[in-house]
N, C-alpha and C positions, 0 to 999 in steps of 0.2 A: 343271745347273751354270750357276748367270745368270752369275758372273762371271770364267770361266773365260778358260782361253785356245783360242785358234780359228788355223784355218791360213787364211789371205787365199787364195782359190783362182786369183789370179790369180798374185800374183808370190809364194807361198809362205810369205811371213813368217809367222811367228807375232807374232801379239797379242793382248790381253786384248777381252773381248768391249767392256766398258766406256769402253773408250779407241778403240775402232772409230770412223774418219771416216767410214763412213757401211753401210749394212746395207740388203740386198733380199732380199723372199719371194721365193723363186721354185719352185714345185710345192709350197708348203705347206713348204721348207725356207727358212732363215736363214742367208744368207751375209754374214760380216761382211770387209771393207776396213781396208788402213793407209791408203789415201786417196782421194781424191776420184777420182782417176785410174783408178784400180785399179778402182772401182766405175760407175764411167763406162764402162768396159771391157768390164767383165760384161755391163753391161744394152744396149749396143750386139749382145754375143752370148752368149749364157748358155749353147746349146746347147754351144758350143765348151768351155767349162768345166764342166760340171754331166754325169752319166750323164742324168741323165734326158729333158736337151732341151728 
């Protein structure tokens, strides 16, 4: 589904993948953000949010 909706793994929103502030691989998965911050967040610690670490 390209243009679906996704849940921000940081602060939980739902958004549409298309309208994502911003999107990281991480273990070959696609995490998409409502913002800048959100994704800023992630990539400071991914294991903290993600099963795989």
């Amino acid at each position: 589904m390209l243009f679906g909706k996704v849940k921000d793994p940081i602060c939980g929103m739902k958004i549409s993948k298309r309208k994502a502030a911003g999107v990281v691989e991480h273990h070959g998965t696609l995490y998409y953000f409502c913002s800048t911050g959100c994704k800023e967040k992630f990539e400071k610690e991914p294991k903290k949010y993600t099963e795989t670490g």
